[in-house]
C-alpha positions in Angstrom: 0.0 0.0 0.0 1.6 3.4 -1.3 -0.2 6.3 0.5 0.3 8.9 -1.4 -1.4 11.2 -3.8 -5.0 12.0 -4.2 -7.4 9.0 -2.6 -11.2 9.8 -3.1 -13.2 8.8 -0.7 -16.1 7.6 -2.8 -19.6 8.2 -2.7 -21.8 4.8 -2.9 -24.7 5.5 -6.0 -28.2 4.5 -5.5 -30.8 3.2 -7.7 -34.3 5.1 -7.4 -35.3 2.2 -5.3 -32.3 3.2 -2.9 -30.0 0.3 -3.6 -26.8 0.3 -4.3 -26.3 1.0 -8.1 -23.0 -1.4 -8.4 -22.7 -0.7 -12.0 -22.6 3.0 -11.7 -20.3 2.3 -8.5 -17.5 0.7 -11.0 -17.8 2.9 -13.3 -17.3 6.3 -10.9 -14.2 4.7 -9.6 -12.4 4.0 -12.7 -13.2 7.3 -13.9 -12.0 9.0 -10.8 -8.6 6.6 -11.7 -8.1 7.5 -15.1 -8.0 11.5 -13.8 -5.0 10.7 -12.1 -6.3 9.4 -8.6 -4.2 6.8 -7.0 -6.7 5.1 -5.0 -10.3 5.0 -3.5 -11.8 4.6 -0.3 -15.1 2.9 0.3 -17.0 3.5 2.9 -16.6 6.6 4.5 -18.4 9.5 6.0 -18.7 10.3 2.5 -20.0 7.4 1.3 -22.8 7.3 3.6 -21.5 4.0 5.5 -23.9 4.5 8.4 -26.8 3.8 6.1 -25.4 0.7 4.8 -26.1 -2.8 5.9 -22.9 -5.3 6.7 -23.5 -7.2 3.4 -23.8 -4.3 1.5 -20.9 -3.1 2.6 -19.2 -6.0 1.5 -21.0 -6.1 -2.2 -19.3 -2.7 -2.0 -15.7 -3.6 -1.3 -15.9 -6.1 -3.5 -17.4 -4.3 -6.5 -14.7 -1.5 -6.6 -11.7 -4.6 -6.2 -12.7 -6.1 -8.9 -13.2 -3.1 -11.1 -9.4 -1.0 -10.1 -6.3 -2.2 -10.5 -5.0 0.4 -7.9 -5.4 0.0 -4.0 -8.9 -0.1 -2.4 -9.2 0.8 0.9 -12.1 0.3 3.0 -13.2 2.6 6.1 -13.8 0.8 8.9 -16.4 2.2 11.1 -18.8 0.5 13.3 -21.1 1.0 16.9 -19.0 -1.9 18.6 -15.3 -3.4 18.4 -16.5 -6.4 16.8 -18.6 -5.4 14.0 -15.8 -3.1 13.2 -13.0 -5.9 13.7 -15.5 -8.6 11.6 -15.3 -5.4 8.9 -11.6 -5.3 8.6 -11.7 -9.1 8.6 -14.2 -9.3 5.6 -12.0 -6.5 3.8 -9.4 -8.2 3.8 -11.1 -11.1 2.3 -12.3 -8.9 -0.3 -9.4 -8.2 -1.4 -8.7 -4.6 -0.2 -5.2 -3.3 -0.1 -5.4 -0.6 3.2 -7.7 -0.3 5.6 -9.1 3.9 7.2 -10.2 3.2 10.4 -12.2 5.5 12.6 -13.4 5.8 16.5 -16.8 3.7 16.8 -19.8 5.6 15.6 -21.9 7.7 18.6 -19.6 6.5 21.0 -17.1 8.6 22.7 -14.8 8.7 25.4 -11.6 8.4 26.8 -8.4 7.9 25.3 -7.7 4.7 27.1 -11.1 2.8 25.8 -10.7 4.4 21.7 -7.2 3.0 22.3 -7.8 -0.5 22.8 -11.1 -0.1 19.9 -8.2 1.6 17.1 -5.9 -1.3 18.7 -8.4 -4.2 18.5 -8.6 -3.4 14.4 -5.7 -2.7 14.1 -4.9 -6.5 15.5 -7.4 -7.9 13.2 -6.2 -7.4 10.3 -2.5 -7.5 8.5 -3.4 -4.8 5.5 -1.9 -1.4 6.1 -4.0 0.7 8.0 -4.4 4.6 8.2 -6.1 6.3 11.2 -8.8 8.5 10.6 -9.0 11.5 13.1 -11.7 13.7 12.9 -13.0 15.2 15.6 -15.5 17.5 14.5 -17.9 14.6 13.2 -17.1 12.2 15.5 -16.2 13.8 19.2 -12.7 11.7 19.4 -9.8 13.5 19.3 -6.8 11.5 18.5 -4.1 14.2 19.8 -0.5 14.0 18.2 0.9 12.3 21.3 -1.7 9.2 21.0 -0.8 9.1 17.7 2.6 8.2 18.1 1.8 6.0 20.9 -0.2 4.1 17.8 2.5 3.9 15.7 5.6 2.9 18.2 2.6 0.1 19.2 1.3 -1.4 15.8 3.7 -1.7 13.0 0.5 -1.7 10.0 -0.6 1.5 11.1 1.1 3.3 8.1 -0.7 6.8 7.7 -3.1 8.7 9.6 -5.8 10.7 7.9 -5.9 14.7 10.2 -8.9 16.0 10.3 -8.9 18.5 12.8 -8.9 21.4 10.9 -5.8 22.5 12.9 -3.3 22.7 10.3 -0.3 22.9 13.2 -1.5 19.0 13.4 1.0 17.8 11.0 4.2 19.7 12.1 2.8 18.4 15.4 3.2 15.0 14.9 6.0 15.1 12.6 7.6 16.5 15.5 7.3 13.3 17.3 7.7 10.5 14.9 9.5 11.9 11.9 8.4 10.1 9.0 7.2 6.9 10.6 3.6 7.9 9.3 2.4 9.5 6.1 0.1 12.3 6.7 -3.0 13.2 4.7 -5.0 16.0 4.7 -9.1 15.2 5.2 -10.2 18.6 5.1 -11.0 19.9 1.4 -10.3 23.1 1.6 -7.0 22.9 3.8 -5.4 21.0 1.0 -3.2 23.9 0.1 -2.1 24.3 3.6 -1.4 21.1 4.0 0.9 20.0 1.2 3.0 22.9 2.2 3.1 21.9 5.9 4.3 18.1 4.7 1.4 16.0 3.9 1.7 13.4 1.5 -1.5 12.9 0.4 -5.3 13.8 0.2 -8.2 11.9 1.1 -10.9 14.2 -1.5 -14.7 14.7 -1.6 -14.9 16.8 -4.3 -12.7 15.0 -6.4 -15.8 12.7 -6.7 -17.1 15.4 -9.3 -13.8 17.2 -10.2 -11.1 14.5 -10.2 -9.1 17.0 -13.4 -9.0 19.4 -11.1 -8.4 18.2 -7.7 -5.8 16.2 -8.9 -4.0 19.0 -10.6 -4.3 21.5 -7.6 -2.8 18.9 -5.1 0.2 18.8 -7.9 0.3 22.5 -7.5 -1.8 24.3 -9.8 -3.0 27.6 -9.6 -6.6 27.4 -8.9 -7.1 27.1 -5.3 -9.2 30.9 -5.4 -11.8 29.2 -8.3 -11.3 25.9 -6.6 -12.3 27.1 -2.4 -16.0 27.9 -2.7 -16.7 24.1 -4.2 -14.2 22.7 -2.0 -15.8 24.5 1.3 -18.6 22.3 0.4 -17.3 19.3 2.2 -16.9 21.2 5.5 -20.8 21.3 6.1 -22.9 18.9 7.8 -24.7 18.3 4.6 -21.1 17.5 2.4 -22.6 14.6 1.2 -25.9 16.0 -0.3 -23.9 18.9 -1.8 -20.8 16.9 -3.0 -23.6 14.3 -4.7 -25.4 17.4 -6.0 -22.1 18.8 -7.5 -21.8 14.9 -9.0 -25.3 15.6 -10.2 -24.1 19.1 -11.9 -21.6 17.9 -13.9 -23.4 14.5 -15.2 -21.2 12.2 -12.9 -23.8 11.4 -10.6 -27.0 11.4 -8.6 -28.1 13.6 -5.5 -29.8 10.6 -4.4 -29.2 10.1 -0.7 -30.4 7.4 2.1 -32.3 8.4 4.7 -31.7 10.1 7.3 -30.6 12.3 4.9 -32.6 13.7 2.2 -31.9 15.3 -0.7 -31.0 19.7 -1.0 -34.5 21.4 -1.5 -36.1 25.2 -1.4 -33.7 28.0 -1.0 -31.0 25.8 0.3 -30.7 23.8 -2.7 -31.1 26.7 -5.3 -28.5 28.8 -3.2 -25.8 25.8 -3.7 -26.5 25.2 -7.6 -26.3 29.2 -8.1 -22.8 28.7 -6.3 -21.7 25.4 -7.9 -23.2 26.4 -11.3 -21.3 30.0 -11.1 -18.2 27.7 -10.5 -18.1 25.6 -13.5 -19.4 28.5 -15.7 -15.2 29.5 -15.0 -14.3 26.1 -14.8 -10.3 26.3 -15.5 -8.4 24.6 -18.3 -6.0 22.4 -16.7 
């Protein structure tokens, strides 16, 4: 597992009967690759994982394996140690190459019980695994100084995914461990920050729609000022209606959502395609 480079972390399509469109699913991925991405991973925040059933979540792993020739990774996110370790377990199966694992969904608490739930997946598995730290969504903070006490402990854990939104995160924990674990950003729009504070990579959202130009701007082009207001999109509770909406916009897609989410409507929905269809009006050649 090379982590490195611009990762999506994929949406998962529905049909209009809200089942996973598997076909459309295949097709996303490779498109996303042949832009330049260097990977995908399933399951995320992003791609509604809370909504999705254990075999469906497997159908899903195994789908995008069989359609990439480039690393899969699967999130791995759960309510108990268990299901989350049976997860990795199956991923592996699958055929995944690396593994993003979070803190356990609605649960949260002290660093001594998320260490032995990161450490119990972390056992389960031998695939390279990236921790996923994001506090905002999910209440846990992994601090810098846990972090290292990860990696010293567990020789798969190979990268940790910081989102914090504290960009003095990376120098942070660079501080402490050098090298020992590659860095990627998991904010959208603190990508530019990021890369020039030492991360080596980027787990995307909006590369889902804009793959071209994500891929370009993490390389270093100049259009991080068109680029912000779309990319500000995946710092909202609703990133995942907006990002599918952008999808939507630019015929890579549908705004379809499970519930508890629903689909953008009213003012709130017209107010995001005025801002997403300004956007790509002075979409950049790159």
């Amino acid at each position: 597992m090379n982590w490195a480079g611009v990762i999506p972390a994929i949406t998962t399509p529905f049909r209009e009967d809200l089942s996973v469109d598997h076909d459309f699913l295949a097709k996303h991925a490779q498109w996303m690759i042949d832009h330049g991405c260097s990977g995908i991973v399933a399951l995320g925040s992003l791609g509604e994982g809370g909504t999705l059933e254990f075999d469906e979540k497997v159908a899903v792993l195994q789908t995008c394996v069989r359609a990439l020739r480039v690393p899969v990774i699967a999130a791995i996110s759960a309510l108990s140690t268990s299901a989350a370790m049976r997860l990795a377990q199956e991923a592996e199966r699958a055929g995944c190459s690396g593994l993003m694992v979070l803190p356990p969904y609605v649960y949260s608490t002290d660093w001594r019980e998320m260490k032995a739930h990161i450490s119990a997946v972390l056992r389960a598995t031998s695939l390279s695994c990236m921790l996923y730290n994001n506090p905002i969504a999910y209440r846990t903070d992994f601090l810098p100084e846990q972090i290292a006490e990860l990696a010293k402990e567990h020789e798969n854990l190979h990268a940790v995914k910081e989102s914090s939104a504290d960009i003095r995160r990376i120098a942070a924990i660079r501080a402490l461990i050098g090298k020992r674990l590659a860095i990627f950003v998991g904010v959208d729009d603190l990508i530019v920050e990021g890369i020039a504070a030492g991360a080596a990579g980027w787990i995307a959202g909006l590369v889902n729609a804009l793959p071209t130009e994500s891929v370009a701007l993490f390389n270093g082009a100049n259009i991080y000022e068109w680029f912000l207001p779309l990319l500000r999109l995946d710092t909202v509770p609703k990133f995942v209606q907006l990002i599918k909406l952008v999808q939507e916009e630019v015929g890579m897609g549908s705004e379809r959502v499970r519930p508890p989410r629903l689909e953008l409507a009213g003012e709130e929905r017209e107010g995001a395609l005025r801002l997403i269809r300004a956007a790509l009006a002075s979409r950049p050649r790159v």
